[in-house]
C-alpha positions as a printed NumPy array, in Angstrom:
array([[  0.   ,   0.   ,   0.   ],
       [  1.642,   3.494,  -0.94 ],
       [  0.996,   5.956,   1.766],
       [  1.669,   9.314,   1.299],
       [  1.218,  13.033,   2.628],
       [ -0.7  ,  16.15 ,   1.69 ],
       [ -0.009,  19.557,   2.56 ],
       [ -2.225,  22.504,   2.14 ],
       [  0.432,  25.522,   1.741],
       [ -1.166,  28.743,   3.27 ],
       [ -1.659,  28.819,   6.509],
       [  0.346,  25.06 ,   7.197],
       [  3.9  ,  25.56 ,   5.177],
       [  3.998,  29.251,   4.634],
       [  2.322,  32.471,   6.009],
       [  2.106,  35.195,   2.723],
       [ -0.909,  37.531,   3.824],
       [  1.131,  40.625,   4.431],
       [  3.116,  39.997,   1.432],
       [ -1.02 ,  39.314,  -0.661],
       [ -2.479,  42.311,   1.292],
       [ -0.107,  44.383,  -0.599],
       [ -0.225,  42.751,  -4.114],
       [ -3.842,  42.772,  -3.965],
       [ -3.958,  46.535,  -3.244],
       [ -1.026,  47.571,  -5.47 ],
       [ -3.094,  45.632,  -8.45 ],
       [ -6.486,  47.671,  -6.99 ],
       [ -3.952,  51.414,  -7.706],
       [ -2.797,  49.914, -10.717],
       [ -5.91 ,  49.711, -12.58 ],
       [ -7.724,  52.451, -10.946],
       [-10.138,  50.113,  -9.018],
       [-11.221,  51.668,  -4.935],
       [-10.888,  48.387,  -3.554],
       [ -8.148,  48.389,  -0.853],
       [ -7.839,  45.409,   1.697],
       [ -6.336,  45.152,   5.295],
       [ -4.628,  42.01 ,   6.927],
       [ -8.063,  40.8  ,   8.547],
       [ -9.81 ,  40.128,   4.987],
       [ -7.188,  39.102,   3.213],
       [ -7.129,  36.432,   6.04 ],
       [-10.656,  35.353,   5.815],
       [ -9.777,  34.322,   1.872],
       [ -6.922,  31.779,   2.651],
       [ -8.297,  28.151,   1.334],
       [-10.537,  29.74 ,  -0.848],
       [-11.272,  28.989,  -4.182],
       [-10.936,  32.259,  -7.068],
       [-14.786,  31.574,  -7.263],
       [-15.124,  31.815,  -3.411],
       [-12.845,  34.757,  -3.051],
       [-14.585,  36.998,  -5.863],
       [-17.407,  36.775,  -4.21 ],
       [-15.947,  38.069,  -1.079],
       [-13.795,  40.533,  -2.513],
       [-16.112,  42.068,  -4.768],
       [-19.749,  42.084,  -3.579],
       [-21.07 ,  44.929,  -6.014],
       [-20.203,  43.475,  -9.221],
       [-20.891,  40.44 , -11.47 ],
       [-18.977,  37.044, -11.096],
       [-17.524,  37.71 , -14.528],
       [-16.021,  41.092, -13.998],
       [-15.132,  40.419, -10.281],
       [-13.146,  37.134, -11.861],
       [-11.731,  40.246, -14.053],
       [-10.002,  42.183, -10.845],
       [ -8.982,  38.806,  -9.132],
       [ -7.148,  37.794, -12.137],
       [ -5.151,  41.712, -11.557],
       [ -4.862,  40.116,  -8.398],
       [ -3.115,  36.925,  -8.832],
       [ -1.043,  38.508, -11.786],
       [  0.249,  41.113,  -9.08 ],
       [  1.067,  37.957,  -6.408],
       [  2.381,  35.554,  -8.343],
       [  4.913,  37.965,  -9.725],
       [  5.331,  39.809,  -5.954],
       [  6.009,  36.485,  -3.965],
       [  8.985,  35.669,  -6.83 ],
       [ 10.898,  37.778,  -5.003],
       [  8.526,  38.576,  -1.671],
       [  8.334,  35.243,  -0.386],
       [  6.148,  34.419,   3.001],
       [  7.375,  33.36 ,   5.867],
       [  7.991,  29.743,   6.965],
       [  7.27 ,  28.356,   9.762],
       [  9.288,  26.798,  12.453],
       [ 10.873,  23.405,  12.283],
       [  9.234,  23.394,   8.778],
       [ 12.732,  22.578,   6.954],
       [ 13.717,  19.559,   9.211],
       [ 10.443,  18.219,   9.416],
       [  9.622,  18.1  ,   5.702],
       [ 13.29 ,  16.682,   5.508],
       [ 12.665,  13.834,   7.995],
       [  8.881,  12.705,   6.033],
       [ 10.189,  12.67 ,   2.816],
       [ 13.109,  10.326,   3.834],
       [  9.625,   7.928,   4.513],
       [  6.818,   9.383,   2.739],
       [  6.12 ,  10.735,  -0.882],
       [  5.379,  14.626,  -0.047],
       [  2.802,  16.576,  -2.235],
       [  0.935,  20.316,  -1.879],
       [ -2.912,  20.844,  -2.997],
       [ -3.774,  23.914,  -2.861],
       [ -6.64 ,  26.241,  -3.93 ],
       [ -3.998,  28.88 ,  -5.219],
       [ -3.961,  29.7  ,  -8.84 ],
       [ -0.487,  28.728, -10.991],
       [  2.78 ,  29.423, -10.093],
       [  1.737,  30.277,  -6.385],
       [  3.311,  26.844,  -5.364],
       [  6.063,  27.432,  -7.295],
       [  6.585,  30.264,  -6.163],
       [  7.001,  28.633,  -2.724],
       [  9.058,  26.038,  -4.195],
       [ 11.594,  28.174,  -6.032],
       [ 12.485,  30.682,  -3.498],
       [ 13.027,  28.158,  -0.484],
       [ 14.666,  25.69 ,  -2.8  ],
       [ 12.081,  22.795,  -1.373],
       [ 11.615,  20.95 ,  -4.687],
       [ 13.627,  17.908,  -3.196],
       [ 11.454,  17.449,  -0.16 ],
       [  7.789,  16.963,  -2.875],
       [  6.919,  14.367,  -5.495],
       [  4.365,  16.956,  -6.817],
       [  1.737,  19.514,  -6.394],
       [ -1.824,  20.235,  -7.729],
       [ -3.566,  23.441,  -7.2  ],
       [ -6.925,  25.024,  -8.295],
       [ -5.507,  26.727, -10.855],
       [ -4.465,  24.095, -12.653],
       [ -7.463,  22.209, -12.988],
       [-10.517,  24.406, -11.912],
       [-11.632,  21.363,  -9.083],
       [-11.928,  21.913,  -5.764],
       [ -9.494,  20.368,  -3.274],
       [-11.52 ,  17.419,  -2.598],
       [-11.436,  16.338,  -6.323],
       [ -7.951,  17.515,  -6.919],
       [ -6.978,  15.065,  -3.924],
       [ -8.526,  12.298,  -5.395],
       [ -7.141,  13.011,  -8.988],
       [ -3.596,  13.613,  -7.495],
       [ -3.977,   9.99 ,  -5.733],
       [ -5.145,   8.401,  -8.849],
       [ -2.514,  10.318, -11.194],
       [  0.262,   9.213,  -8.093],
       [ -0.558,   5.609,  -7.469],
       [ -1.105,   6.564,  -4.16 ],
       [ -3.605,   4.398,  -1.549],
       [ -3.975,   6.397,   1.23 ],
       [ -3.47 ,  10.178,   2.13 ],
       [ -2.817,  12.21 ,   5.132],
       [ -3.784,  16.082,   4.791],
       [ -2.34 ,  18.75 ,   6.589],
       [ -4.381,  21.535,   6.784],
       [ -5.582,  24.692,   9.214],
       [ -8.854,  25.175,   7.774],
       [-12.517,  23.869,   8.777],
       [-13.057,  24.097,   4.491],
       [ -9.718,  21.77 ,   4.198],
       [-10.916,  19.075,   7.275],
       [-14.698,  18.863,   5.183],
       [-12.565,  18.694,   1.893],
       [-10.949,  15.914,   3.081],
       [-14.318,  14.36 ,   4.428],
       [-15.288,  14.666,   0.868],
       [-12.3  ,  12.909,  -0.24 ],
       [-12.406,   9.896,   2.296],
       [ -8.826,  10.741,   3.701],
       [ -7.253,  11.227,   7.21 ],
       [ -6.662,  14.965,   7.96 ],
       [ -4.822,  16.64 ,  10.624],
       [ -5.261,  20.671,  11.669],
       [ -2.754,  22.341,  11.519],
       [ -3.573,  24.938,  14.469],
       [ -0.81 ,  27.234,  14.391],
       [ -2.088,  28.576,  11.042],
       [ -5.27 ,  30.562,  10.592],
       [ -8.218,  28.394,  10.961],
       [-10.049,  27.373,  13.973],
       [-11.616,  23.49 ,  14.008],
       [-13.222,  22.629,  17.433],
       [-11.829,  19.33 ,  18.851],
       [-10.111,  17.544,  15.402],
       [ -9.47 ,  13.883,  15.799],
       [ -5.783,  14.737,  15.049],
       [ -3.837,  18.049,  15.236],
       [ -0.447,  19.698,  15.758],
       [  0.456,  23.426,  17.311],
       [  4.182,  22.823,  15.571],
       [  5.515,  21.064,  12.48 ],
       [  8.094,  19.435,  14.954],
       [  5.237,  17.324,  16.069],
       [  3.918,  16.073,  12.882],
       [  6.062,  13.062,  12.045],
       [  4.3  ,  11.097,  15.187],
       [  1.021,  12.007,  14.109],
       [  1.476,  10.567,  10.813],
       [  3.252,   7.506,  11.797],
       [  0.483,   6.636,  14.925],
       [ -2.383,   7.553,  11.686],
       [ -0.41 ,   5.183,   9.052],
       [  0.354,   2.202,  11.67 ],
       [ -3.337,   1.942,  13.507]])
């Protein structure tokens, strides 16, 4: 049976939302638009899919043109995080090190393309991952890009790491373990597993695997 581990990437492997508060607002001056955002809502978007965040982000227009000003948006990050990378967070490095020596290592995110890569590329953590799939690349939501990842992979069962309640019901949907990661910006009242630090992940997923 292959075994293998998921990562969401905002919120569990990286922390960007100062660095997307001010690409999203610098694209808003750019094209003359009066939407500016502050740390809070950019928060409230992490995990969300472009469809989910438009309609969030920009309540007094239509889905098409408010699909319009997120695309400025993403254009503006993607390019912004090349060289204004988030933050990690701690133990993050030796921990992914440690998995992958066991475990094939892949990200699913809702991001659009070249966010992961973006992560990727500017901490030089290609090695550690076998992969990634984000919403960008196929327009699914995480459930069905977790499914499509294990069937594309080989892979028999999945652990998720994730800090959102919309990650732990993705993962419902996709019929594999998940464990919160509660140091990053979601709150999920009593998960069966979770973590406060990446240092304590490895015997999590080994007591999940070996039950």
């Amino acid at each position: 049976m292959k075994q293998a581990i998921f990562f969401d990437l905002d919120g569990t492997l990286w922390d960007a939302i100062e660095e997307i508060k001010d690409s999203y607002n610098e694209a808003m001056k750019t094209n003359n638009l009066k939407y500016r955002f502050d740390y809070k809502t950019i928060k409230s978007f992490m995990g969300l899919t472009p469809l989910e965040t438009v309609k969030l982000a920009f309540t007094d227009v239509d889905e098409k043109e408010g699909l319009r000003y997120f695309d400025m948006c993403i254009k503006h990050i993607i390019k912004y995080l090349a060289t204004h990378p988030g933050k990690l967070y701690p133990y993050e490095i030796e921990t992914l090190g440690l998995l992958s020596k066991s475990y094939p290592l892949y990200i699913v995110s809702n991001a659009d393309k070249g966010y992961i890569e973006n992560y990727l590329n500017n901490y030089d953590n290609n090695h550690y991952f076998s992969g990634h799939l984000c919403a960008g690349d196929t327009s699914l939501d995480k459930a069905n890009n977790i499914r499509l990842l294990m069937k594309k992979a080989g892979i028999d069962e999945v652990i998720y790491v994730g800090d959102t309640l919309k990650d732990l019901k993705e993962c419902e949907k996709a019929n594999v373990d998940f464990i919160h990661a509660s140091y990053g910006f979601g709150v999920i009242d009593d998960p069966k597993y979770k973590i406060n630090s990446l240092k304590e992940l490895p015997n999590v997923v080994n007591k999940i695997f070996n039950k």
